[in-house]
C-alpha positions in Angstrom: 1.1 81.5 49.4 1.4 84.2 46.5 -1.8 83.2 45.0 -3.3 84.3 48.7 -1.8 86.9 49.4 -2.5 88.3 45.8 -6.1 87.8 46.1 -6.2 89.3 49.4 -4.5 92.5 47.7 -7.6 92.6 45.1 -10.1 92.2 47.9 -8.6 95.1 49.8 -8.7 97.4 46.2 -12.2 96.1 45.7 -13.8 97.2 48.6 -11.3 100.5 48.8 -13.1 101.3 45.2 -16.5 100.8 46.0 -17.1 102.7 49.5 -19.8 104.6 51.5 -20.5 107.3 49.5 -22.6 110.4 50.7 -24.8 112.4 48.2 -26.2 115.7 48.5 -28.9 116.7 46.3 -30.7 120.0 46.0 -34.8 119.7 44.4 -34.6 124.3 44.1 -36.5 124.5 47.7 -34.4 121.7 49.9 -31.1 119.9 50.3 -31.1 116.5 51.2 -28.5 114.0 51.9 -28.3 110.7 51.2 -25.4 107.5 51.0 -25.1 104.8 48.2 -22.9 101.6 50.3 -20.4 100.3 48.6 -21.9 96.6 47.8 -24.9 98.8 46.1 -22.4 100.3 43.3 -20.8 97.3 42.8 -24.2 95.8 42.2 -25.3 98.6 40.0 -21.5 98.2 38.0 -21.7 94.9 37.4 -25.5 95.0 35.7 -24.4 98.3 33.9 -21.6 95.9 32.3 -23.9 93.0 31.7 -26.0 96.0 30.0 -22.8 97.0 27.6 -21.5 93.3 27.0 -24.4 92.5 25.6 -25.3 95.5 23.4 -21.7 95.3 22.1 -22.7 91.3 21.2 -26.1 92.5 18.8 -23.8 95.4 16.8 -20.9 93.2 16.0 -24.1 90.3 15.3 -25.4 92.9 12.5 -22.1 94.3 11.3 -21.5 90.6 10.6 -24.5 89.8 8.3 -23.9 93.0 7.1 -20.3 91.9 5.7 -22.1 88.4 5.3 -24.8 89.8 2.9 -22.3 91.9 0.6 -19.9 89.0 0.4 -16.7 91.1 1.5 -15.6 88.3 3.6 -16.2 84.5 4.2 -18.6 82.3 1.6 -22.5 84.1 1.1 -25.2 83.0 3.0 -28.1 84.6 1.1 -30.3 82.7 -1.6 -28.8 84.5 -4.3 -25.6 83.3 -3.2 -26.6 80.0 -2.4 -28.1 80.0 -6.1 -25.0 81.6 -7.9 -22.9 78.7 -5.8 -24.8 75.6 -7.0 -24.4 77.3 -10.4 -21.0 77.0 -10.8 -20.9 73.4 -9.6 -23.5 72.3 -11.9 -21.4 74.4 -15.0 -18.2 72.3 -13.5 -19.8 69.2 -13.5 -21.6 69.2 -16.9 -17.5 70.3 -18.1 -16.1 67.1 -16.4 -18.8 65.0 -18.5 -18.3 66.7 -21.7 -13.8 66.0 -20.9 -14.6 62.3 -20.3 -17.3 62.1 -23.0 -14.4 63.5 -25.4 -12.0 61.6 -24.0 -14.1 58.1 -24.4 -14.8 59.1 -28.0 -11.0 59.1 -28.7 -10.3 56.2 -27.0 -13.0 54.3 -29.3 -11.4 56.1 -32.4 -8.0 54.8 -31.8 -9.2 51.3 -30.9 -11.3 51.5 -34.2 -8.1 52.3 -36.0 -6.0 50.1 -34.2 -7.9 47.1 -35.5 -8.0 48.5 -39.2 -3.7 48.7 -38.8 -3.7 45.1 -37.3 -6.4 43.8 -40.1 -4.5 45.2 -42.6 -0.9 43.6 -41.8 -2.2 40.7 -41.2 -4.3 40.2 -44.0 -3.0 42.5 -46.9 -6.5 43.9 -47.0 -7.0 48.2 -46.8 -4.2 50.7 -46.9 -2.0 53.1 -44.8 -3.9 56.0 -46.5 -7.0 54.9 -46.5 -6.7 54.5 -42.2 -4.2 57.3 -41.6 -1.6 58.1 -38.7 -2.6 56.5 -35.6 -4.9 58.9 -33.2 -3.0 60.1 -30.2 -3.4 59.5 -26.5 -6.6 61.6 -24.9 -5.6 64.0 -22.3 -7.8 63.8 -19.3 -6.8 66.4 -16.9 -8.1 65.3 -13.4 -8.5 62.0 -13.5 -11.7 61.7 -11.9 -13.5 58.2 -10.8 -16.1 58.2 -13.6 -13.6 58.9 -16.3 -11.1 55.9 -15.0 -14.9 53.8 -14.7 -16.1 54.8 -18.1 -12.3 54.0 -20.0 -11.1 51.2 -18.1 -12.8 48.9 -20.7 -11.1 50.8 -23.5 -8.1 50.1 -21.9 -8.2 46.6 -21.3 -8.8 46.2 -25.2 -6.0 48.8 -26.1 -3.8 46.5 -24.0 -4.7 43.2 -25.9 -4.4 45.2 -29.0 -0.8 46.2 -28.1 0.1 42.0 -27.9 -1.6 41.8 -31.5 0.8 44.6 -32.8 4.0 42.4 -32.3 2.5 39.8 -34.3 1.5 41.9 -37.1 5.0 43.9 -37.3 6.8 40.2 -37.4 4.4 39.5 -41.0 4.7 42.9 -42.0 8.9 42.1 -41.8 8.5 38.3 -43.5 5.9 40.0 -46.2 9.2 42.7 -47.1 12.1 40.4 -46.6 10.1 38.2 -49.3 9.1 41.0 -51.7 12.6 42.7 -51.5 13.9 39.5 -52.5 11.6 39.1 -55.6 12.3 42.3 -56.8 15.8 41.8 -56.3 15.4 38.5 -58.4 14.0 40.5 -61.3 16.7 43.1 -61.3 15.1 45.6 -59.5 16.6 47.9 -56.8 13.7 48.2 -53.9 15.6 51.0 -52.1 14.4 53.2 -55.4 10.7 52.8 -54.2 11.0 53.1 -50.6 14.0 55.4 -50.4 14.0 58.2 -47.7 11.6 58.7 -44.6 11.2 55.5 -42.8 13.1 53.4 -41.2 14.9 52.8 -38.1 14.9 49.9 -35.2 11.7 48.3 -34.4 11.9 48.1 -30.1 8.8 46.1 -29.4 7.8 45.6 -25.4 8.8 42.4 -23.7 6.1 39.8 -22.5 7.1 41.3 -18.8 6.6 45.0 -20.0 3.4 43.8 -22.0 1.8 42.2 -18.7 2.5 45.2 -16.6 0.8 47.2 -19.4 -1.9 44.9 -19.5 -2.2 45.2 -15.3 -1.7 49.1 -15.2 -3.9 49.8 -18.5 -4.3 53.1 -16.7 -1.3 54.5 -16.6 0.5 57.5 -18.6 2.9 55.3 -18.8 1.8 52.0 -21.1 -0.5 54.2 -23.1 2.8 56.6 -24.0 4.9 52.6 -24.9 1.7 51.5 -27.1 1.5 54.8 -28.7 5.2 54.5 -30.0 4.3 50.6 -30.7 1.4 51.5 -32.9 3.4 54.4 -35.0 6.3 52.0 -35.8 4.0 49.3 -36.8 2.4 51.9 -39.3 5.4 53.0 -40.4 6.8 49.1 -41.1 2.9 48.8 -42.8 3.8 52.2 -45.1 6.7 50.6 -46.3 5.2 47.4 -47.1 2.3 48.9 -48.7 4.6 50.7 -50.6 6.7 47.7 -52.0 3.7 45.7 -52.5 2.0 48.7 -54.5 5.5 48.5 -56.9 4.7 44.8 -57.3 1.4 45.6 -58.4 2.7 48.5 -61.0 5.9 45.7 -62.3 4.6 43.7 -65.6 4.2 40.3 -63.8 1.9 38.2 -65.9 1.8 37.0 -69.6 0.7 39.4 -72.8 -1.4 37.1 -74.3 -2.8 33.5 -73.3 -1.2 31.4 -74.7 2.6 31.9 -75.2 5.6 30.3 -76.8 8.2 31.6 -78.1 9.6 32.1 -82.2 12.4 34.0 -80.5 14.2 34.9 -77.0 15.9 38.1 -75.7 19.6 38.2 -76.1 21.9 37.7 -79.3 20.5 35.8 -82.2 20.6 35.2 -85.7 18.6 38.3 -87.2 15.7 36.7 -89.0 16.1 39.2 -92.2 20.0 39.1 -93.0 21.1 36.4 -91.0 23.7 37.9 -88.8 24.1 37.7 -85.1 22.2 40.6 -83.6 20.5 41.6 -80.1 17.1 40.5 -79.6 15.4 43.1 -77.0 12.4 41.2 -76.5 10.6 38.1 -77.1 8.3 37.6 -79.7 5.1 35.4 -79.0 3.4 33.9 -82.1 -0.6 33.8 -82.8 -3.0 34.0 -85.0 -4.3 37.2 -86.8 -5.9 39.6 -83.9 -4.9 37.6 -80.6 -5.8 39.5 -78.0 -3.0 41.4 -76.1 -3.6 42.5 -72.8 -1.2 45.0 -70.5 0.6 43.4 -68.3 0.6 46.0 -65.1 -0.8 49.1 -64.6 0.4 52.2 -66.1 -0.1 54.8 -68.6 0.0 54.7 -72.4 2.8 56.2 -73.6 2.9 56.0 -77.6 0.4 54.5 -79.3 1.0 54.1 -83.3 3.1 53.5 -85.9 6.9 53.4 -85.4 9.5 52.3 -87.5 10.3 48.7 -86.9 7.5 48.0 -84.2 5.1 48.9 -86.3 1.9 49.5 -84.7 3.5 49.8 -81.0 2.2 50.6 -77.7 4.3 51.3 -75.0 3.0 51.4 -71.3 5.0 53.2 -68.7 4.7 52.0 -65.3 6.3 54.3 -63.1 9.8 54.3 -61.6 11.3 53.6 -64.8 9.6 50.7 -65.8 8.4 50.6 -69.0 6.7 47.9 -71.7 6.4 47.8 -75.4 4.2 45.6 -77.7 5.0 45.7 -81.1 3.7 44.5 -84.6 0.0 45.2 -83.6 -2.9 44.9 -86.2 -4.7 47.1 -84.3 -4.3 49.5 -81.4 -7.6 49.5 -78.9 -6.1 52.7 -76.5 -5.2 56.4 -76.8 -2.0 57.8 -75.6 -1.6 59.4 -71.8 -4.4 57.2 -71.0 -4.4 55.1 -67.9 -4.5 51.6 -68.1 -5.0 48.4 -65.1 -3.1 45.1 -65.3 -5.1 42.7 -67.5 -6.7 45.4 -69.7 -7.1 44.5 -73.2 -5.5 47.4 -75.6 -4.4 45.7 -79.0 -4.5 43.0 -81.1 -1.9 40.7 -82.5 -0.6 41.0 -86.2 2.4 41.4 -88.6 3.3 45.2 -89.1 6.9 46.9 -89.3 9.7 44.7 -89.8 8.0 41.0 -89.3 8.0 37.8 -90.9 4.3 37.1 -90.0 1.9 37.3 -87.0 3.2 37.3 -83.7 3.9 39.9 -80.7 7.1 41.2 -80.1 6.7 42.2 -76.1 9.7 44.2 -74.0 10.2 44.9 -70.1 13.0 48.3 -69.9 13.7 49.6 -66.7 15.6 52.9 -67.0 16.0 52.6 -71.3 17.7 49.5 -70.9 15.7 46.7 -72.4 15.6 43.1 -69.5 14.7 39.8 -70.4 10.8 39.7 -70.0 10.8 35.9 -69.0 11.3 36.2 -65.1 8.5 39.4 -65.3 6.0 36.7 -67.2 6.5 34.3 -64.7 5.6 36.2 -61.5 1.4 36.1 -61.9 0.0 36.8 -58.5 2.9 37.1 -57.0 1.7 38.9 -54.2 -1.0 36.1 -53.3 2.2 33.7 -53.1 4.3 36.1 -51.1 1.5 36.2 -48.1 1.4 33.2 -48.5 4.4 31.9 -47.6 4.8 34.9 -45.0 1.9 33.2 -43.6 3.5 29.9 -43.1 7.0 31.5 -42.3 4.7 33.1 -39.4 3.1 29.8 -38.6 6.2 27.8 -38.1 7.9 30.6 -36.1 4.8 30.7 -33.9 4.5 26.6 -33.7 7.7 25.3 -34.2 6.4 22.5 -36.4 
């Protein structure tokens, strides 16, 4: 009922609006009259605003382009536009290549290294120096689906490498538990080579973590767990390259070929008057011009005559460990000259206070003159100590 009677009300103004209207119109000689009707002016209205409407549509049409063309609002349509725009893609793209091409290069790097930091625990073979720190994690912003494509296979052997680096850490362990003990055994402190620096708990990943590693290879997550798994396996390595090293540098074979003994360390009957007096060696006989050989590597300390000795060389070997080899004939090295385990640098004879040809030979650690016997003893030690770390490993890994 409103909607009727409120269009009737619009009629009625309609029609009231557009009226008979009358017209007079003077040409300068006669005045004429004439009427428009009222449906004629609402024609002529309605195509006057069909007129307008549409002009209005064409200026706002070209104020458009206009702001279009000068790029003040929206994205450009022009060619240059169009041009600067695939630009810019092609400059991102050629970016996201070079990230995952840098990224994929790292990767390889630290799987290189990896391997060299297993190889080397395992088989004794290389050095913590020679392979430095471990290389970090690559940090690939985006994460885009040809980077995850092109390192998912580095990955997948990072994660397989991970497993290999609890094996190695439990021989690293076995190979120091057994060369602590043999230094021990020869009266030597390890904690004076590998003091300060390293150290701590070793928290390796359980098989469950290790498998959800090995499943979610791409995650922050695992690579962040075998980052830290890798650094404590080269710090456990450092050390144990570092005791081995001191085993190499400790006298641990014989002076000459063939030895027995005219006279042991410790108290004996002094061979000139007869009384009880310390022996700080043991003296090895031979004939005239044996060949003498250093028994670790080191650096000559005095070479020539003194007092008793004789003709003496003494080696020093670092950390306080020193030997001497006295009553040379001759002396074949120079003093602060660097010598390697096995090097010939004298030959046997009979000078300073002796009876007749033989070598008197000393191990001192710190000034204070050892019994050399245990030092003789320990040839390739090292060879023995893997060794047995590798059937330590075998048994804990077989059960048999």
């Amino acid at each position: 009922m409103v909607s009727t009677v409120l269009n009737a009300n619009l009629a009625t103004r309609f029609r009231n609006f557009f009226t008979t209207r009358d017209f007079i119109f003077h040409d300068g000689r006669d005045l004429r009259r004439f009427s428009v009707a009222g449906r004629t002016q609402a024609l002529l209205a309605g195509i006057a605003a069909i007129t307008v409407t549409f002009s209005a549509y064409g200026v706002s049409q070209a104020a458009f382009g206009a702001i279009m063309a000068t790029g003040i609002a929206g994205e450009a349509t022009t060619p240059e536009a169009k041009l600067a725009r695939m630009r810019n893609e092609m400059a991102q793209m050629e970016a996201d290549v070079e990230a995952v091409k840098q990224a994929a290069q790292i990767h390889a790097a630290r799987v290189e290294q990896r391997q060299k930091i297993i190889a080397g625990v395992l088989t004794g073979k290389g050095s913590p120096a020679d392979v430095g720190e471990p290389v970090p994690a690559a940090e690939l912003t985006g994460g885009s689906k040809i980077a995850q494509e092109v390192l998912a296979p580095l990955r997948k052997v990072e994660a397989r490498q991970a497993k290999l680096a609890e094996q190695a850490r439990k021989t690293a362990q076995i190979r120091i538990h057994l060369t602590t003990n043999h230094l021990r055994s020869l009266g030597i402190k390890p904690e004076r080579y590998v003091a300060g620096g390293m150290g701590g708990p070793f928290e390796p990943v359980t098989s469950e973590a290790a498998a959800a590693a090995a499943s979610s290879a791409t995650g922050a997550a695992a690579e962040t767990s075998a980052d830290a798994q890798f650094r404590s396996l080269f710090q456990t390595w450092q050390k144990l390259d570092v005791l081995e090293q001191t085993v190499i540098s400790i006298p641990s074979m014989q002076p000459v070929e063939n030895v027995k003994l005219t006279s042991s360390f410790g108290v004996r009957s002094d061979p000139f008057h007869g009384s009880a007096a310390m022996h700080a060696g043991v003296d090895i006989p031979g004939p005239l011009g044996t060949p003498v050989y250093a028994t670790a590597d080191g650096v000559i300390g005095r070479a020539g005559r003194f007092g008793g000795y004789g003709n003496l060389i003494t080696v020093n070997h670092g950390k306080g460990i020193e030997t001497r080899y006295g009553h040379l004939s001759k002396i074949l090295v120079a003093s602060n000259t660097r010598v390697r385990r096995g090097q010939l640098i004298g030959l046997m004879g009979s000078t300073g206070r002796s009876t007749g040809s033989h070598l008197h030979y000393e191990v001192r650690i710190d000034g204070a003159a050892v019994n050399p016997m245990p030092f003789m003893q320990n040839a390739n030690v090292l060879d023995q100590i893997q060794q047995r770390a590798a059937r330590v490993q075998l048994t804990a890994t077989t059960g048999n």
